[in-house]
C-alpha positions as a printed Julia matrix, in Angstrom:
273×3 Matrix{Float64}:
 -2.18   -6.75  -45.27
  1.3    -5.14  -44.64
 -0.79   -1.69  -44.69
 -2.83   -3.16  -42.27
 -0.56   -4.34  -39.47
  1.15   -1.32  -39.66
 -2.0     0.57  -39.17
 -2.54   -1.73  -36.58
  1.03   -1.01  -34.54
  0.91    2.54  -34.89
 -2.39    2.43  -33.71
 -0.99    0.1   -30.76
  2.14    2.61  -30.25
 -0.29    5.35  -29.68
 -3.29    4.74  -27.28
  0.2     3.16  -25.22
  1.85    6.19  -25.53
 -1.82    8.0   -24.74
 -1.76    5.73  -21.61
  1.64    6.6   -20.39
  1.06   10.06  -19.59
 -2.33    9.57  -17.18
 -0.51    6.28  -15.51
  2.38    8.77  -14.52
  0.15   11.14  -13.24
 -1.63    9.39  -11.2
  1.93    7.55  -10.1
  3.42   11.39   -9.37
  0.17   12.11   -7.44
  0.07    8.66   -5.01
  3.93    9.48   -4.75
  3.11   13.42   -3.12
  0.65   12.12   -1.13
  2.62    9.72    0.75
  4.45   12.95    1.77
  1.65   13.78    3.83
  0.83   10.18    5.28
  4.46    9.46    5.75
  6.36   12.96    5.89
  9.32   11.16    8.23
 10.15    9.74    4.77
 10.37   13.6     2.87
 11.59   15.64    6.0
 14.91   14.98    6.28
 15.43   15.92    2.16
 14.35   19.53    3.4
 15.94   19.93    6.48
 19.1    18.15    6.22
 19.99   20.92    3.22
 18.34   23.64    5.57
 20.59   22.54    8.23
 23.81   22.57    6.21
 23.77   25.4     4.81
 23.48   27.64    7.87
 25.97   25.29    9.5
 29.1    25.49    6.95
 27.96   29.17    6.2
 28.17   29.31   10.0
 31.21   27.32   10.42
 33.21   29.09    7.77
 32.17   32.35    7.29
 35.61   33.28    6.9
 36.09   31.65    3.49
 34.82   34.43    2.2
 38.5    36.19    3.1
 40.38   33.72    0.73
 41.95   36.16   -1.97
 40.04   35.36   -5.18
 37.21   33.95   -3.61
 33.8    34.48   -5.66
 31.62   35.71   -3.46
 31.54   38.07    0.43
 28.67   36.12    1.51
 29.47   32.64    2.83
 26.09   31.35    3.1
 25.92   31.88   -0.94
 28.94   29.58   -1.32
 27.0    27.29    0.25
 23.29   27.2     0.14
 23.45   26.05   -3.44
 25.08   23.16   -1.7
 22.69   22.43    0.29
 20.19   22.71   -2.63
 21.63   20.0    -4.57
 22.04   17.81   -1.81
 17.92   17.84   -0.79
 17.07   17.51   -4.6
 19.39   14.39   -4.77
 17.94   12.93   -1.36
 14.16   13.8    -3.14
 15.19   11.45   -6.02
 16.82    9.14   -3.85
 13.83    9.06   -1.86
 12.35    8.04   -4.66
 14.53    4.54   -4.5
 13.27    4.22   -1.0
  9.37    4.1    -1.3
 10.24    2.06   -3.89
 11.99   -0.92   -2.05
  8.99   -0.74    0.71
  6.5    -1.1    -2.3
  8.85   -4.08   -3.3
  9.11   -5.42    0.44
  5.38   -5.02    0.85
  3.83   -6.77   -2.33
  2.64   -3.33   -3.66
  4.32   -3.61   -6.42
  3.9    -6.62   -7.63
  0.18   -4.93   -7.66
  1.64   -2.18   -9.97
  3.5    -4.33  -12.72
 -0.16   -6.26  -12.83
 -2.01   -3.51  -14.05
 -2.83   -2.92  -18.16
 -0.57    0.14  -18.24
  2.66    0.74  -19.95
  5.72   -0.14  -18.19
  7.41    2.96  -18.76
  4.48    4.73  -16.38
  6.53    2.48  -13.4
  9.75    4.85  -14.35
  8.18    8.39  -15.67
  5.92    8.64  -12.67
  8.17    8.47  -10.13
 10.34   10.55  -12.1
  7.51   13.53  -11.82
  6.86   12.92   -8.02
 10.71   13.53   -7.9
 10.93   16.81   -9.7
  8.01   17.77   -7.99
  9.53   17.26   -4.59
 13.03   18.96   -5.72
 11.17   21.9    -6.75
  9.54   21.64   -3.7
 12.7    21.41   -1.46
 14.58   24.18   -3.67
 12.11   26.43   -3.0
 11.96   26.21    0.57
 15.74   25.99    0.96
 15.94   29.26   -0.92
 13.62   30.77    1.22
 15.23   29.76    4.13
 18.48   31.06    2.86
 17.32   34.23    1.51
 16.25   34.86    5.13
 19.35   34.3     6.62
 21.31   36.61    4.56
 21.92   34.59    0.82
 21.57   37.43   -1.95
 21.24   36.69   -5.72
 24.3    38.54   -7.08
 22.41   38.75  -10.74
 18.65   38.81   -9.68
 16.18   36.52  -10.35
 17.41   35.26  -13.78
 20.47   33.5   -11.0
 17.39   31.09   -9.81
 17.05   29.56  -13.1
 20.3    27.53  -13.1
 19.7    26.89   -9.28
 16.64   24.86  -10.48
 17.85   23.59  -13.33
 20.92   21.72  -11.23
 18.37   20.79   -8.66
 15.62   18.92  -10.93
 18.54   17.2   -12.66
 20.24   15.92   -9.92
 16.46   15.04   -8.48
 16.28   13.09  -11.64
 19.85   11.48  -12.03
 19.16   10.53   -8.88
 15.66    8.73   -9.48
 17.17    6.7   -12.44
 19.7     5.46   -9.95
 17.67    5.0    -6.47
 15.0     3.33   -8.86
 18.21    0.84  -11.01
 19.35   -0.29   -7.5
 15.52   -1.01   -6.32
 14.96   -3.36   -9.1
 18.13   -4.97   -8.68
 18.36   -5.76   -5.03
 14.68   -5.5    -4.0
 15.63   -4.91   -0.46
 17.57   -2.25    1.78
 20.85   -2.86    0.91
 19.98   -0.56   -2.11
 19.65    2.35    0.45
 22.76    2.46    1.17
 24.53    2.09   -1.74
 22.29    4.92   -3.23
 23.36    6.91   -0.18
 27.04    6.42   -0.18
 27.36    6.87   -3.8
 25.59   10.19   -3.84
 27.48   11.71   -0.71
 30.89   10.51   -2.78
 29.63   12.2    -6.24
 28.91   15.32   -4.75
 31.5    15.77   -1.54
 34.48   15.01   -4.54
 33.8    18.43   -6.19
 34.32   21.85   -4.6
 31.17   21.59   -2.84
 33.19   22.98    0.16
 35.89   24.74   -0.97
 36.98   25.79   -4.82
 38.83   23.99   -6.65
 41.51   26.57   -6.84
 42.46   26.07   -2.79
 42.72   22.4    -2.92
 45.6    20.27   -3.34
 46.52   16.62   -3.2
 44.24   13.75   -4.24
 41.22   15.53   -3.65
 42.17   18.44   -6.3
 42.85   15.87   -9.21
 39.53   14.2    -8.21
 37.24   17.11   -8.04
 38.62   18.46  -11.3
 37.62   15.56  -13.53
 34.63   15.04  -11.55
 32.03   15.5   -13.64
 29.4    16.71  -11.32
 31.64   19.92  -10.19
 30.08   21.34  -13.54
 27.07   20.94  -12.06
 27.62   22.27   -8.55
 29.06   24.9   -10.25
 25.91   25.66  -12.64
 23.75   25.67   -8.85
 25.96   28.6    -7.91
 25.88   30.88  -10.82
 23.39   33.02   -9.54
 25.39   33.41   -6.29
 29.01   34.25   -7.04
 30.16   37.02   -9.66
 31.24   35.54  -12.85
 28.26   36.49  -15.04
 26.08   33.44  -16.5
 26.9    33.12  -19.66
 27.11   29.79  -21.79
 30.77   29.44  -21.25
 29.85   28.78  -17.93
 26.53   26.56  -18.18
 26.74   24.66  -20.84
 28.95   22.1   -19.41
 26.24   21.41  -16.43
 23.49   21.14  -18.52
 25.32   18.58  -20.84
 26.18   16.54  -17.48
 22.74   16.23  -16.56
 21.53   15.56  -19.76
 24.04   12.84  -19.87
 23.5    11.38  -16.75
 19.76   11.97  -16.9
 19.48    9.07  -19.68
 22.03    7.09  -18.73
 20.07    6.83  -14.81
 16.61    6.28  -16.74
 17.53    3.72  -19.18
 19.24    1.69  -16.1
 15.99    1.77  -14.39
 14.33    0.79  -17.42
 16.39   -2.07  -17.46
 16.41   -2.95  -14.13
 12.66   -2.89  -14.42
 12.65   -5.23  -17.54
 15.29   -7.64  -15.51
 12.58   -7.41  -12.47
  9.58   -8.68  -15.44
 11.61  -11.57  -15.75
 11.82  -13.14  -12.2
């Protein structure tokens, strides 16, 4: 008998997991197709990055004369920037469509059907990295066009992506927690505010080097600086090396499961009402 049941739950544990991966899927695809029906929701996660990099670039081209300063080329000081900040707002966004599904009774649709409850969290989380990808290649595009330069070729894009799809995913565990708790649009702007804090409290303007005060102490034991920092590698001239990455990698890694198991429990919390 005891061989029996446990035959039984693996068995259980499987054609679930089985079911997970197709439910996402299709989640991930509904999710990219909005962007077409409703691109006024996905714009502003490519152009608001677009538009700050070539304005601070712009702006303060002449940060490049500070003595020390990493880089002769403003706009690749900055365009990693911008980067992270459209592959946060893509995750984000993720919190967003998720409140109107809330607001409009969609939802309640979803957590009806016979598919694993974890599809409701790793879907969107695919749609996200899909749409930071998305948005970081664009953006680098962009900036490549108006004068950005890999200083270490093409091997520099790999951390650029790697900080992007994190963030895109920190950022989906959080936008999705805060959509399960309130169920309305006061989520959207804590998710907002709380971003714009996280990353504007690092030396995502100037290094950390320059700065005094208040804002020095903050940025230094900030833990995303390691990951604005792992964006720019492929921009500025230390050499990327593991010295240098491994600390934004760990932060995501971090922050990536601490994010998702908040929305998991926000989503077991929302079961219950």
């Amino acid at each position: 008998m005891t061989a029996l049941n446990d035959t039984t739950t693996s068995t259980a544990r499987s054609v679930a997991s089985t079911r997970t991966f197709p439910a996402s899927v299709g989640l991930m695809r509904r999710s990219l197709v909005n962007i077409t029906r409703l691109p006024s929701a996905f714009l502003p996660s490519v152009l608001m990055p677009i538009f700050q990099a070539i304005a601070f670039s712009g702006t303060f081209f002449a940060i490049t004369q500070i003595p020390g300063f990493p880089t002769d080329r403003s706009i690749n000081w900055f365009l990693p920037l911008g980067v992270v900040m459209g592959a946060g707002f893509a995750g984000i966004g993720i919190g967003f469509s998720t409140i109107r599904d809330l607001e409009g009774g969609f939802y309640d649709r979803l957590r009806l059907t016979p598919t694993p409850r974890m599809s409701l969290v790793t879907g969107p989380l695919l749609a996200a990295l899909a749409r930071a990808a998305l948005v970081t290649t664009i953006v680098f595009i962009v900036g490549t066009l108006f004068g950005a330069r890999l200083t270490h070729g093409p091997l520099g894009l790999i951390p650029l992506y790697a900080a992007a799809l994190g963030i895109a995913a920190i950022g989906t565990g959080w936008g999705l927690g805060l959509a399960f708790i309130f169920r309305d649009m006061r989520a959207a702007a804590i998710m907002q505010l709380t971003f714009f804090l996280v990353i504007f409290l690092t030396e995502a303007q100037t290094p950390l080097f320059i700065m005094q005060g208040w804002l020095e102490n903050v940025a230094r034991f900030n833990p995303f600086n390691s990951v604005i920092r792992l964006s720019r590698l492929g921009y500025v001239d230390p050499p990327i090396s593991w010295d240098n990455t491994w600390s934004g990698l760990l932060t995501i890694a971090v922050f990536t499961l601490l994010m998702l198991l908040f929305a998991r429990r926000g989503l077991t919390r929302l079961s219950d009402v």
